[in-house]
The first five atom37 places (N, CA, C, CB, O) and aatype in JSON, in Angstrom:
{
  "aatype": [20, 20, 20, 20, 20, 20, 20, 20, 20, 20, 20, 20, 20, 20, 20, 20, 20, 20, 20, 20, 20, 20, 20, 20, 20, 20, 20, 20, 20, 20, 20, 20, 20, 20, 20, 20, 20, 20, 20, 20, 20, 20, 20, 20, 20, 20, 20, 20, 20, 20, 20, 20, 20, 20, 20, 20, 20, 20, 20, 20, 20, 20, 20, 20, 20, 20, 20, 20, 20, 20, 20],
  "atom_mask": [
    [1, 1, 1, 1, 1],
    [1, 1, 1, 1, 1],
    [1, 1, 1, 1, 1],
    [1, 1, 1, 1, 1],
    [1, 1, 1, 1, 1],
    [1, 1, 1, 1, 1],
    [1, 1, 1, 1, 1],
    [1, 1, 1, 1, 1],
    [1, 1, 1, 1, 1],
    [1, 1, 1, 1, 1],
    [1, 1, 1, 1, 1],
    [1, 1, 1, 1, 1],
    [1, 1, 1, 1, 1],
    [1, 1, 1, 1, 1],
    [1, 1, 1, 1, 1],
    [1, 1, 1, 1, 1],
    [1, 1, 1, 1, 1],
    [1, 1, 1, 1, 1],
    [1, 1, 1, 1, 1],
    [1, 1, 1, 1, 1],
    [1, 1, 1, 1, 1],
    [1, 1, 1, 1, 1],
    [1, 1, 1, 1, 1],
    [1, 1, 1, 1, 1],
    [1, 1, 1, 1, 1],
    [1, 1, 1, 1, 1],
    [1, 1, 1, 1, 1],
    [1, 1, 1, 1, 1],
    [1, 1, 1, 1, 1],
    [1, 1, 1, 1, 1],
    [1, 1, 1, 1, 1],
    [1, 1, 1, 1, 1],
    [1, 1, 1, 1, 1],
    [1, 1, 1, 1, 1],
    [1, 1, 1, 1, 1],
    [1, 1, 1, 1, 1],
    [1, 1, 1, 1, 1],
    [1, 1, 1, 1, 1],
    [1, 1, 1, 1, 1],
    [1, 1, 1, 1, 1],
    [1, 1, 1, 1, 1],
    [1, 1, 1, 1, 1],
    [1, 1, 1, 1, 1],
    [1, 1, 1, 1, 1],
    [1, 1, 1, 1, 1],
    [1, 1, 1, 1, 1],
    [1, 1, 1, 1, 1],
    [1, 1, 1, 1, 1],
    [1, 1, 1, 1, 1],
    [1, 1, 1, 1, 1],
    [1, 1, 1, 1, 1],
    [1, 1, 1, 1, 1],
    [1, 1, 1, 1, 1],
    [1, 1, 1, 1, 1],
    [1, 1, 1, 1, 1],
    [1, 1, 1, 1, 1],
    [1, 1, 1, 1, 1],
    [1, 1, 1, 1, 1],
    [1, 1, 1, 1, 1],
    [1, 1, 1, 1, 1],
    [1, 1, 1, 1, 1],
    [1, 1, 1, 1, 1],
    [1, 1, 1, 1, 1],
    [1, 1, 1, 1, 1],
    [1, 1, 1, 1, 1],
    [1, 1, 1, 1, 1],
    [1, 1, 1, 1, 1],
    [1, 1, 1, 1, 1],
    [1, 1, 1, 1, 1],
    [1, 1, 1, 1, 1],
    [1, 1, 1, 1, 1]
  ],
  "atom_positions": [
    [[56.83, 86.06, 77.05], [57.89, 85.17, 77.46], [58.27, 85.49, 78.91], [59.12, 85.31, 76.51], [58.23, 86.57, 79.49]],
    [[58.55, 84.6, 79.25], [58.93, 84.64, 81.12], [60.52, 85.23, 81.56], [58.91, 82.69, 81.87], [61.62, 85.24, 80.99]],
    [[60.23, 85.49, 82.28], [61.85, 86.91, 82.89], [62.91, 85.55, 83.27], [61.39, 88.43, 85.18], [62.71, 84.58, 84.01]],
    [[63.66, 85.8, 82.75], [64.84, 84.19, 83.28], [65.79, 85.49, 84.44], [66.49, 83.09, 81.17], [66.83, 85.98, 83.99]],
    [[65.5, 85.74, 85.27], [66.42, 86.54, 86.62], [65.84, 85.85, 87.93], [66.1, 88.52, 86.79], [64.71, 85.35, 87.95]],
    [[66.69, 85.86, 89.01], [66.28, 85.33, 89.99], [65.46, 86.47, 90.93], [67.44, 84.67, 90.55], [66.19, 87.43, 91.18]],
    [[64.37, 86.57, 91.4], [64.01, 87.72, 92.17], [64.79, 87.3, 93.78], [62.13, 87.91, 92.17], [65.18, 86.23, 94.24]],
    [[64.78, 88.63, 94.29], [65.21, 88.74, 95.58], [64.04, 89.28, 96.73], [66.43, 89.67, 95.49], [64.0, 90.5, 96.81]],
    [[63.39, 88.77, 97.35], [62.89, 89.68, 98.12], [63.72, 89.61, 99.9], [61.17, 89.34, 98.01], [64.13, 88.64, 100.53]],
    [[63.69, 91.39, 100.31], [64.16, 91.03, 101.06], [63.17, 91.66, 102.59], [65.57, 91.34, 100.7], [62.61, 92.73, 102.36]],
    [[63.02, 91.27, 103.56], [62.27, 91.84, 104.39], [62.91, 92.81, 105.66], [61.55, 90.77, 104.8], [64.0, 92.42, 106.07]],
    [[62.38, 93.96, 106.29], [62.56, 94.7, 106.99], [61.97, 94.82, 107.97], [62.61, 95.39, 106.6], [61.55, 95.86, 108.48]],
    [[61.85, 93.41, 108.45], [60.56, 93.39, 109.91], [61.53, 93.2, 111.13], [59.17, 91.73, 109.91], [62.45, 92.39, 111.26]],
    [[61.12, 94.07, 111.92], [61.75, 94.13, 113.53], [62.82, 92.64, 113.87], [60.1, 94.07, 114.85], [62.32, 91.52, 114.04]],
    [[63.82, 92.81, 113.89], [64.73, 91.57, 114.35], [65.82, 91.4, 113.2], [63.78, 90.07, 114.53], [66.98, 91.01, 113.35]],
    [[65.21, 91.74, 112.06], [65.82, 91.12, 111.16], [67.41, 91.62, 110.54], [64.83, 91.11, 110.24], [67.57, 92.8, 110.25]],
    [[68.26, 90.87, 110.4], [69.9, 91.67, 110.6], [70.56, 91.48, 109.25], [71.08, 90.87, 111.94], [70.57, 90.48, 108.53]],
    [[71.13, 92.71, 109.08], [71.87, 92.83, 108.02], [72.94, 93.41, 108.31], [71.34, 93.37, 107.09], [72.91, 93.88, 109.44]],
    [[74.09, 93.6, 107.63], [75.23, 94.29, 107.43], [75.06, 95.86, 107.47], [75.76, 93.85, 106.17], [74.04, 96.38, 107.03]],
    [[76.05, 96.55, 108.0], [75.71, 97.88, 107.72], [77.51, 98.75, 107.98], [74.2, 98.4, 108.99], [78.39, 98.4, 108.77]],
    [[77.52, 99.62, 107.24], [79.34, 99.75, 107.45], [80.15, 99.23, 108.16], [79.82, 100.75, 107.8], [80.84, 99.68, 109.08]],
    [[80.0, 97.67, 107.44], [80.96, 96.79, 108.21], [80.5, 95.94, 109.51], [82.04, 97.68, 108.65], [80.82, 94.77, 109.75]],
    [[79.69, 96.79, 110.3], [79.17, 95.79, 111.34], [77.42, 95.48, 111.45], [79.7, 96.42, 112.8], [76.49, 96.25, 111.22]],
    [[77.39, 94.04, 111.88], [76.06, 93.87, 112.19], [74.93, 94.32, 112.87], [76.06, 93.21, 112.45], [74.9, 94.23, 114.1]],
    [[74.08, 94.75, 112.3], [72.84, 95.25, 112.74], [71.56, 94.91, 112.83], [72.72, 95.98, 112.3], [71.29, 93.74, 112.57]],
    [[70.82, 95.52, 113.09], [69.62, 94.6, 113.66], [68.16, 95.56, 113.49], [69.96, 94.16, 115.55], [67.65, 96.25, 114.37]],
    [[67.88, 95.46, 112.67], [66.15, 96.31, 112.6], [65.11, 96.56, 113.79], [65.13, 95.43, 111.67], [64.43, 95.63, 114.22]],
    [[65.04, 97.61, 114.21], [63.85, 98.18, 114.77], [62.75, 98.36, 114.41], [63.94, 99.02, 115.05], [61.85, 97.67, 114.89]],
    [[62.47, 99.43, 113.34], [61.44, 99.16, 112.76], [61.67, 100.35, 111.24], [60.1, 99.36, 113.94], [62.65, 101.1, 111.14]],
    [[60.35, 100.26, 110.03], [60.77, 100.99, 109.44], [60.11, 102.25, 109.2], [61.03, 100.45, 108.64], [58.92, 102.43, 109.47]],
    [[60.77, 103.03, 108.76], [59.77, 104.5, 108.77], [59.48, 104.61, 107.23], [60.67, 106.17, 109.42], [60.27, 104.29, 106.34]],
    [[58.08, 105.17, 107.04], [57.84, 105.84, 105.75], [57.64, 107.42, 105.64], [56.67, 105.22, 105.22], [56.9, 108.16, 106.28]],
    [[58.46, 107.66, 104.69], [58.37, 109.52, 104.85], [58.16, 109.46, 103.57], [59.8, 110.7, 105.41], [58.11, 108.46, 102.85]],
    [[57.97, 111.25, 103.15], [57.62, 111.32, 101.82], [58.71, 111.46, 101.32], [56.74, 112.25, 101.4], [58.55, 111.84, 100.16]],
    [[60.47, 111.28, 101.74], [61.45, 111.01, 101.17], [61.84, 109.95, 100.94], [62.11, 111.43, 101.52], [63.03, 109.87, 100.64]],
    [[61.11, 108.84, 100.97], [60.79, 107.5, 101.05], [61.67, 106.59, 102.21], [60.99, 106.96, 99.62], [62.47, 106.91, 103.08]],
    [[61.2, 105.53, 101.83], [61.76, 104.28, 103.34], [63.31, 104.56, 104.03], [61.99, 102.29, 102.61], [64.43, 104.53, 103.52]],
    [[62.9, 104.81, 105.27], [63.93, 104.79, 105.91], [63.85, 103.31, 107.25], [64.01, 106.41, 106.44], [62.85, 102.83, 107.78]],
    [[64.97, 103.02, 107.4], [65.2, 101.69, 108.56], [65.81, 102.48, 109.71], [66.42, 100.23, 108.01], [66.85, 103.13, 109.63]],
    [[64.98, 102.34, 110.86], [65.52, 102.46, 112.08], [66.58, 101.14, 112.84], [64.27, 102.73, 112.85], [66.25, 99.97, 112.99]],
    [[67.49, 101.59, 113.13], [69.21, 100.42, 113.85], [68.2, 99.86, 115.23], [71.44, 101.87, 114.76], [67.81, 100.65, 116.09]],
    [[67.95, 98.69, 115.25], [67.8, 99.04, 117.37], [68.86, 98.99, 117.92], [66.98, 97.89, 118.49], [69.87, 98.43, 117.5]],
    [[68.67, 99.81, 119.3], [69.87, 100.07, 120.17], [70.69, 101.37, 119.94], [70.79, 98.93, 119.99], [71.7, 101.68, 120.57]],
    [[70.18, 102.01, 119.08], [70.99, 103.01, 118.41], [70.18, 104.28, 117.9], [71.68, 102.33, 117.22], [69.01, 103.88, 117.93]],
    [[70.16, 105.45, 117.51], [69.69, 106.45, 117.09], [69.34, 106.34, 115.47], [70.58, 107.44, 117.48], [68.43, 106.74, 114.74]],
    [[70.43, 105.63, 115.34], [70.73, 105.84, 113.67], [69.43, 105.24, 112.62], [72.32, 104.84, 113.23], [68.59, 104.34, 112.63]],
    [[69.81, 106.24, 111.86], [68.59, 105.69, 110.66], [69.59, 105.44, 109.14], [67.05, 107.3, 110.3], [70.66, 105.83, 108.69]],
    [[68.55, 104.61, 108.76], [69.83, 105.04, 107.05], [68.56, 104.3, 106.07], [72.22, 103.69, 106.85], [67.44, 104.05, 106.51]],
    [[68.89, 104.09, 105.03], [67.99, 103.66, 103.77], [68.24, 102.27, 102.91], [68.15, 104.79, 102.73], [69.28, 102.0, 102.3]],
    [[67.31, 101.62, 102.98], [67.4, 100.28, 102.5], [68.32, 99.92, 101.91], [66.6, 99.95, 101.84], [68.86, 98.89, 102.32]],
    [[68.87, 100.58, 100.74], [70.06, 100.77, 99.66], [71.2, 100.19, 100.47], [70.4, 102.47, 99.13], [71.76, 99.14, 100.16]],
    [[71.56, 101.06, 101.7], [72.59, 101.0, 102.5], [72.86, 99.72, 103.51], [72.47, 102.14, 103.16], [73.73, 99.79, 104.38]],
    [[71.95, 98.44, 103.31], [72.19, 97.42, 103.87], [72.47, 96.17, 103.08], [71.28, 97.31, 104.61], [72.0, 96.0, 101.96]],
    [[73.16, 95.39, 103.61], [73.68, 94.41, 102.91], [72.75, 92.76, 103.49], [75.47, 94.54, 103.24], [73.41, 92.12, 104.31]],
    [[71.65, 92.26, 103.18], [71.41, 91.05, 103.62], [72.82, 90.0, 104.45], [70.84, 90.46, 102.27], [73.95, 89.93, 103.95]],
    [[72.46, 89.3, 105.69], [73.44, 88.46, 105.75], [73.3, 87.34, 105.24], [73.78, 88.29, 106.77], [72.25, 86.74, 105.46]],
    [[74.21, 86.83, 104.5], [73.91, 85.42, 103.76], [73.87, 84.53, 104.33], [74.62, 84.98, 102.9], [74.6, 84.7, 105.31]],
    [[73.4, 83.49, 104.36], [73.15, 82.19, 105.26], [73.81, 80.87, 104.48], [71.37, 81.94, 105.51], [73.88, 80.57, 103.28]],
    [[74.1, 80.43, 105.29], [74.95, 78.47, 104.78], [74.17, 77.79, 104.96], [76.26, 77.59, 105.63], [73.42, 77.75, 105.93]],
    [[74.22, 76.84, 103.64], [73.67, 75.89, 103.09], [74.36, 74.75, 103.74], [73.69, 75.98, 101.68], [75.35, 75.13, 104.36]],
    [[74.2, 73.68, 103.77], [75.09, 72.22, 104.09], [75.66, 72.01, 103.47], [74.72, 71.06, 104.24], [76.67, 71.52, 103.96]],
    [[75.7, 72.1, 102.14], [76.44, 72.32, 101.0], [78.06, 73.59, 101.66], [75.05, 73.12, 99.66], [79.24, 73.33, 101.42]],
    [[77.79, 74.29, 102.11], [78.55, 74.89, 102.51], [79.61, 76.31, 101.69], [79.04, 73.84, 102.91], [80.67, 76.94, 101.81]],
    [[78.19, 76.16, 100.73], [77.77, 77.42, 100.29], [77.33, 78.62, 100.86], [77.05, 77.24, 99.71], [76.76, 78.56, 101.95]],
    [[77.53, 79.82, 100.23], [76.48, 80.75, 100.96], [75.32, 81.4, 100.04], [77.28, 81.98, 101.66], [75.53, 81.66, 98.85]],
    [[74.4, 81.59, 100.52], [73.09, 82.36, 99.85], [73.13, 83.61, 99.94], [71.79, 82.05, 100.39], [73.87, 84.09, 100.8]],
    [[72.44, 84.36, 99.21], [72.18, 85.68, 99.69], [72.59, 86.68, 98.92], [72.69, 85.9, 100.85], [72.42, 86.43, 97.73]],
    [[73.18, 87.95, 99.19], [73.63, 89.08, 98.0], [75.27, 88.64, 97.67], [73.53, 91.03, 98.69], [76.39, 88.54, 98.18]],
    [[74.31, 88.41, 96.12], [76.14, 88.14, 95.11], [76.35, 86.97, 95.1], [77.75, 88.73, 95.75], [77.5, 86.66, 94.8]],
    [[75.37, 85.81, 95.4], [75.53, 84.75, 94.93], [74.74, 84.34, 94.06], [75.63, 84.06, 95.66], [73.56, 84.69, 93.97]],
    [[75.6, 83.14, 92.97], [74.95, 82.74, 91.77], [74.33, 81.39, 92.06], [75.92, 82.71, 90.57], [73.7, 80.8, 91.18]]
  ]
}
């Protein structure tokens, strides 16, 4: 029988911006260690872990939003 959940995929390629304690950020690039995936900030030193970002949701015309936490 087929999975009734919506999948999410989300991507971590250079440019791409998400939320991050509160303010917007912007991907550099990502690292793989054997402590697993870490995301480099551009513009910044900082590193942190996939977990720790929030997708930004995008508007529909509808005037809805997409993205994390919507049904």
């Amino acid at each position: 029988m087929a999975a009734r959940y919506k999948a999410a995929m989300i991507l971590y390629k250079p440019g791409t911006q998400f939320f991050f304690k509160g303010r917007l950020v912007t991907v550099d690039f990502v690292i793989i260690r054997k402590t697993g995936l870490w995301i480099r900030l551009a513009h910044s030193d900082e590193v942190c872990r996939p977990e720790d970002l929030t997708p930004v949701a995008e508007r529909h015309a509808s005037g809805r939003m997409e993205g994390a936490g919507s049904q």
